[in-house]
C-alpha positions in Angstrom: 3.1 -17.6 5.8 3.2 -14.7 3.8 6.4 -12.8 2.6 6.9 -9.7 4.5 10.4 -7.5 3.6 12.1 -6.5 5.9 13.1 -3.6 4.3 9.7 -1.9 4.5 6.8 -0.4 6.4 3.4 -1.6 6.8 0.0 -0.4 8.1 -2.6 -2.6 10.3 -4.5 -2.0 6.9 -2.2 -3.8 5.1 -0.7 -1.2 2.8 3.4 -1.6 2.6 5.5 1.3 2.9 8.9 1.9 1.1 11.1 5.1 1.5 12.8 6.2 -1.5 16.2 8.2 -0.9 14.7 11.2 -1.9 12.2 11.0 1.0 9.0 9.4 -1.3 7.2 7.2 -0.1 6.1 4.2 -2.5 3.2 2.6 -1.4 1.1 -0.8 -2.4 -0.4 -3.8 -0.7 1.1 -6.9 1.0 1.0 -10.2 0.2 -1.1 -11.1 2.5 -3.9 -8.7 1.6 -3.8 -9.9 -2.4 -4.4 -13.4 -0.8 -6.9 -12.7 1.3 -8.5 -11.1 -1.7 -7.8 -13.1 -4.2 -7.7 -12.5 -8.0 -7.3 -8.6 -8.4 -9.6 -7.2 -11.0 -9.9 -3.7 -10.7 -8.0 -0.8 -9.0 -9.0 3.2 -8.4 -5.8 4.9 -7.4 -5.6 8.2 -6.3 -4.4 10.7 -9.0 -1.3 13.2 -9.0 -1.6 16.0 -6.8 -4.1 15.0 -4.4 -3.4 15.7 -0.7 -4.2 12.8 1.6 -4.7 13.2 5.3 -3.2 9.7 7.2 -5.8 6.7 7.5 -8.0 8.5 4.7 -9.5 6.1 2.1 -7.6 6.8 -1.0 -7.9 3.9 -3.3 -9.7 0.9 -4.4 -8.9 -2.5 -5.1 -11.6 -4.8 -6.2 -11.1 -8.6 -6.6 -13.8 -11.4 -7.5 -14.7 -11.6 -4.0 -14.6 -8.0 -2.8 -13.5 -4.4 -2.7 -11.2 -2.8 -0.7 -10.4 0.7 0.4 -6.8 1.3 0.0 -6.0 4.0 3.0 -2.7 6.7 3.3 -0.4 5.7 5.5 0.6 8.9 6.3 -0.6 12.7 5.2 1.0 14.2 2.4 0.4 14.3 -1.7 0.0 11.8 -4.0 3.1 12.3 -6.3 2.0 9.7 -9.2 0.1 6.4 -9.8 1.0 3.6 -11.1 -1.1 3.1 -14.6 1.0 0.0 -15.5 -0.5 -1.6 -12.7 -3.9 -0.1 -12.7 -4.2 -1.3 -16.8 -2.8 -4.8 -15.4 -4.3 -5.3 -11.9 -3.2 -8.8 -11.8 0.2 -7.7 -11.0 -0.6 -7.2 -7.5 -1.4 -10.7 -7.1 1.8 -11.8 -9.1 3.8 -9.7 -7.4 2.5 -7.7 -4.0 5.9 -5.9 -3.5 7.0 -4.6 -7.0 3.2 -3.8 -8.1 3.2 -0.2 -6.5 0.0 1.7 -6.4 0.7 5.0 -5.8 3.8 7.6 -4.6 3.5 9.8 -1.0 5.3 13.0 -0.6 4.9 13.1 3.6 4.0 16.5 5.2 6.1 15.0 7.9 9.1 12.1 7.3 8.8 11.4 11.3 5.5 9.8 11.0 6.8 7.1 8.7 8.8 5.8 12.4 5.2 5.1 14.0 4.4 2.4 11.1 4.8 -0.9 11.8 8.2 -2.6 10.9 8.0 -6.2 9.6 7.5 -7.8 12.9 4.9 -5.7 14.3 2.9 -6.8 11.2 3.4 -10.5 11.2 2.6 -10.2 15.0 -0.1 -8.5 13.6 -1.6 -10.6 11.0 -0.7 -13.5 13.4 -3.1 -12.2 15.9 -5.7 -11.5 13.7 
């Protein structure tokens, strides 16, 4: 089974939400969708100052078996990116939760409370 913190919010998508105590949003991609895809070669992240609307393709991760879109989990603007990873994307697949991909100011904080908490998406990914 794959590890899903409690502590964070996820997407159907399989993006994972964290909220910052300034009100940020950090976002990346589980654990289960780096082993569903496997070796991580490549990623496109957004870049600083882009506005996002939520669900809109933001992002690309590539691994030896395919590409991904990466979508917003909510509107907002992209705050920063996270090169480190992008220059070393086999960091996602060593580590889902501490390789970030990019930061979200939201428009709207409420619509972090209609993501899925860590049960909804291992009921989720059960189902699938």
């Amino acid at each position: 089974m794959s590890n899903v913190p409690a502590q964070l919010k996820y997407t159907k998508s399989h993006e994972w939400i964290r909220v910052e105590a300034d009100g940020t949003l950090t976002v990346g991609v589980t654990d289960h969708a780096q082993e569903a895809l496997g070796d991580v070669v490549f990623l496109d992240l957004p870049e600083a100052g882009r506005r996002l609307a939520a669900g809109e393709a933001c992002a690309v991760i590539e691994s030896v078996k395919a590409a991904s879109d990466i979508y917003a989990p909510v509107a907002g603007e992209v705050l920063e990116s996270n090169q480190a990873v992008a220059d070393a994307p086999e960091s996602v697949n060593a580590d889902a939760y501490s390789a970030w991909l990019f930061k979200l100011k939201p428009d709207n904080a409420g619509d972090v409370s209609a993501l899925l908490d860590a049960e909804g998406y291992q009921a989720d990914i059960a189902s699938a």
